[in-house]
Residue, then its C-alpha position, 0 to 999 in steps of 0.5 A: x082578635x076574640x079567637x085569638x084571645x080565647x085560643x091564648x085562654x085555652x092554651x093557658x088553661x092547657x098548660x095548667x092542667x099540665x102542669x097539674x098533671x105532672x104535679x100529681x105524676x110526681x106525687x104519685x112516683x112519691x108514694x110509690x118510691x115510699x111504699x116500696x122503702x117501706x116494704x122492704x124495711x118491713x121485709x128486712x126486720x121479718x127476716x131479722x125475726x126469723x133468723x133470731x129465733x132460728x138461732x135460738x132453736x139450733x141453740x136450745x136443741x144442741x143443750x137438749x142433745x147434750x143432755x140427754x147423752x149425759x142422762x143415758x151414760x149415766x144410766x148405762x153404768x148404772x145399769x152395769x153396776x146393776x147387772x154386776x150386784x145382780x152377779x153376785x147376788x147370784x153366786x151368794x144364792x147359790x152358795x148359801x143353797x149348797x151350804x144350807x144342805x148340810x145337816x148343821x145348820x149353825x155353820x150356815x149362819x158363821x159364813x160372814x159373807x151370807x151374813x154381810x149380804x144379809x145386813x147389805x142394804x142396795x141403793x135402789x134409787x136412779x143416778x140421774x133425774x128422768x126430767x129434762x132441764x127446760x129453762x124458759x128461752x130469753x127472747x128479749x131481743x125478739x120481743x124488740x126486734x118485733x115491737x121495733x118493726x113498725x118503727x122507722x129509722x130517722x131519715x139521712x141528710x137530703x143531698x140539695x141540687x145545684x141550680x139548674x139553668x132556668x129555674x127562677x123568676x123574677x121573684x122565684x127559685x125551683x128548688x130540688x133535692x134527693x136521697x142517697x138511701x132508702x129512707x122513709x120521708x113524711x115531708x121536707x122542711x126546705x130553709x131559705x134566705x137572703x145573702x145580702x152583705x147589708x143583712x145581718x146574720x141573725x139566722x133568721x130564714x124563712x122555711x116551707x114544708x112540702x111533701x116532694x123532694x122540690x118545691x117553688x119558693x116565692x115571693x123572693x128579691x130579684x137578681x139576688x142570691x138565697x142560701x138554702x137548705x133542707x132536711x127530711x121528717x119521719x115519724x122516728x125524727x128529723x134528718x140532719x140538715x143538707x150542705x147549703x146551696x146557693x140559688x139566684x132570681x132572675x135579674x130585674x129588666x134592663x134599662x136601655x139609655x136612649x140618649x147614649x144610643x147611636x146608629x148609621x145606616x148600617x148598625x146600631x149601638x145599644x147602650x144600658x144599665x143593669x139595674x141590679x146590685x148583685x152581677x149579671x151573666x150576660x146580656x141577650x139584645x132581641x131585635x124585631x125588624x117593623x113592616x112598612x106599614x107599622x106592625x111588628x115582624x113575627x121574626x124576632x132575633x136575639x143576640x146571646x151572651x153580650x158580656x158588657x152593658x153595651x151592644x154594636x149590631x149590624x143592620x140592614x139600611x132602610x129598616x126600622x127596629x124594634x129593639x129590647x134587652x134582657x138580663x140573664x144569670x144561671x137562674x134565667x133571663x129577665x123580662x124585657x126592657x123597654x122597647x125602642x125603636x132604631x132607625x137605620x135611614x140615617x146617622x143619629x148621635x146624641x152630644x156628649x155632655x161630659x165633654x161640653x165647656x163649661x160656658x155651653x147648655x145643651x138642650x133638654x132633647x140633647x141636639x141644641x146647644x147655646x152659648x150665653x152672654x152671662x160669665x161663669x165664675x173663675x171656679x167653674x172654669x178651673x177644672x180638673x176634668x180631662x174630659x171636658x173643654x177647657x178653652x174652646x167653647x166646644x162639644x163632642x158627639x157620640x158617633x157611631x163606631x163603624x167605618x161606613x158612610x155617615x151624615x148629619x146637619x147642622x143648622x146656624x144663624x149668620x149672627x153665630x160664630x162657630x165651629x163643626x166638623x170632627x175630631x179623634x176622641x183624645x183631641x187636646x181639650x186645651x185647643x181649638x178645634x181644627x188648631x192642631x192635627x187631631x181636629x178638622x172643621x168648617x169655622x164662620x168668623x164674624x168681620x165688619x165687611x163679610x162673613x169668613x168661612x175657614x175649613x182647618x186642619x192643623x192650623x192650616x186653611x185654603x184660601x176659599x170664599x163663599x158668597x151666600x152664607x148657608x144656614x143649614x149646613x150638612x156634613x158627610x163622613x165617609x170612611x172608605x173614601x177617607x173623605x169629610x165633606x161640607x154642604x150648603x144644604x139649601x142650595x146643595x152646593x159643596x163647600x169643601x172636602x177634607x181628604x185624609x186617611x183617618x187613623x181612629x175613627x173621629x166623632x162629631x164636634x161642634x164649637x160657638x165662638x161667641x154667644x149664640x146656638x146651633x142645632x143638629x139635625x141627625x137620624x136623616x137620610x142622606x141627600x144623593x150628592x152628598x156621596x157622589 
């Protein structure tokens, strides 16, 4: 047992460890998948940067280059006008050199022309201006582009996941989400509340900040369903909020109703009530078959998706079970209920007490029922209850619905007026048992000379007599035979045989003619001749 303890201490340890490994393997991949969004980013507004002032330097050269054509035509004419002066300067020279030879020197000064030439003044000033224009370049939108590197955008809304199947706990959901974008995240804010039709919708909701994109809310309702959603931080601002999810608890355990539970050598019926305010699933029913010496089998089987609080199982005869039931929806399956134990040595009912006369008490442990001396008011008489006998003093059993053998005791005093056999579940409430054609019983009937015994069926019995008057009387239900069977258990002598071709399968039923008791005897093996 101390190996086994320490084993299950090391595999638990095991199992923390490797849940705290996957945990820093997932915070890893986050900063890696980050830093790759921010180098790219950091890349990209690089790349702007480069391309701007690309732009600005094509620009600037192609304004020089027009400006140096426009400054060198202007000089080439003016140069031409130049050379064309310097021509006529030329031929002025000349021509006041051939007439300065002449011996009168006066008709050298009337020649207007030397005259005009000599008053001339010549621009010898440049057309255009030598400097070139160089306005200082608006690099505005660089010195932005630059300063808005280390700036991120705010992030876009997260995309939240539907709720994967087993992802919750009693009191816990596992929540994930996702980026459709590159965006850098700091953390998450995830959101959350309860949709509970009694809350009122305040807003209120409670809110949890992590780094990952998903995280385990707890402390939370179980089997209840929370809206939540989530939006992501940067350093620039918050995301807008992810369209709202709805996630669900796993539900609290069942509660199995031993009383409503019935079972015959062959199955079982389980019956159980949810226990939860919000829809279940399903139901999963386990079954763990017990040694002959007591221990639990390590075989363990589970019957899946059972759509109702109630579950027919088939079983092997001779067994004994354990059996216990969980509830499941998309979050997971609950733990288990409490466990009960089935055995399949016998048929075991319990009486329907819904059904019960008003005038009978059944006892605490649902197999005695007493008739008692004192008179019920008239209001308790008159009810409206279909279910509920109304004339005989009487009781139905929950008998198990399978079309096998079945047998089950009744033990009587001689003192006690009473009615058993069975009965089809719609039997007229208003009639006695055995009185119409949905009933057959063995009746004792009190007279002051003898003991009576009566087995009716429509109204009708054969005339038998029985000497000694049993005390324990069983009975036997056997479908495939079409057969319903009396004993005197003590002397295991057979009383009487109903042969009938039972439509519908039929439930025990017990009735007290006059104040009195009479017990059930059930869940015990069947004696040999009691089939034979």
């Amino acid at each position: 047992d101390e190996i086994i303890m320490i084993r299950n201490q090391l595999q638990g340890k095991v199992a923390e460890m490797e849940n705290f490994a996957g945990h820093l393997e997932e915070i890893f991949l986050t900063v890696e998948d980050n830093f790759g969004r921010q180098e790219q980013h950091l890349e990209q507004h690089y790349n702007d940067v480069l391309q701007t002032l690309s732009q600005r330097y094509d620009e600037r050269a192609a304004g020089l280059e027009e400006e140096k054509k426009n400054k060198l035509e202007e000089l080439y004419s003016q140069l031409l006008n130049c050379g064309r002066a310097m021509d006529a300067s030329k031929e002025l020279i000349e021509k006041a050199q051939e007439i300065y030879r002449y011996q009168d020197k006066r008709l050298f000064l009337k020649v207007d022309s030397l005259v005009f030439f000599a008053k001339d003044e010549v621009d010898l000033t440049l057309s255009t201006n030598l400097e070139f224009n160089t306005p200082l370049a608006d690099l505005s939108d660089v010195k932005t582009m630059m300063d808005s590197i280390n700036v991120v955008p705010a992030p876009s809304a997260p995309v939240i996941n539907p709720q994967m199947p087993n992802s919750a706990t009693q009191t816990s959901l596992r929540v994930c989400w996702s980026l459709f974008s590159d965006d850098t995240v700091e953390y998450y804010e995830l959101y959350y509340r309860p949709v509970l039709e009694d809350t009122l919708a305040d807003g209120t909701c409670a809110k949890v900040n992590v780094k990952e994109t998903h995280c385990t809310v707890t402390d939370l309702l179980p089997n209840a369903q929370y809206e939540l959603w989530v939006t992501a931080t940067n350093t620039t601002g918050i995301s807008p909020a992810s369209e709202k999810a709805l996630y669900m608890t796993v539900p609290s355990p069942p509660v199995i109703k031993q009383r409503e539970c019935s079972s015959c050598p062959e199955a079982a019926l389980i019956r159980w009530q949810s226990g939860n305010t919000d829809p279940v699933d399903s139901y999963t029913v386990e079954l763990s078959e017990m040694a002959a010496d007591g221990p639990e089998s390590s075989v363990t089987e589970s019957i899946v998706a059972v759509p109702t609080c109630q579950c027919l199982i088939q079983l092997q005869a001779g067994r004994r079970y354990l059996i216990a039931v969980r509830a499941v929806n998309i979050g997971g399956p609950s733990d288990k209920s409490e466990v009960i134990t089935i055995s399949t040595t016998g048929t075991l009912f319990y009486l329907l007490e819904d059904t019960a006369h008003p005038c009978l008490s059944v006892s605490e442990d649902g197999f005695t029922i007493f008739y008692g001396d004192e008179e019920l008011p008239i209001s308790a008489m008159a009810l409206d209850d279909e279910n509920t006998f109304t004339r005989c003093v009487a009781v139905l059993g929950d008998l198990i619905p399978v079309r096998g053998r079945h047998y089950w005791e009744v033990e009587v005093d001689d003192g006690t007026e009473f009615r058993i056999g069975v009965a089809y579940e719609d039997t007229e409430r208003s009639s006695y048992l055995g009185a119409n054609s949905t009933s057959w019983c063995m009746r004792h009937i009190l007279s002051p000379s003898r003991h009576k015994y009566e087995f009716l069926h429509n109204g009708w019995s054969p005339d038998l007599r029985i000497t000694v008057n049993p005390v324990r009387i069983g009975v036997a239900l056997d479908y495939e035979r079409d057969t319903l069977s009396f004993f005197n258990v003590n002397l295991e002598q057979h009383l009487h045989t109903f042969r009938c071709r039972f439509q519908s399968y039929v439930q025990p039923c017990f009735s007290l003619d006059n104040p009195g008791a009479l017990t059930v005897h059930n869940g015990i093996q069947a004696p040999a001749y009691a089939f034979m």
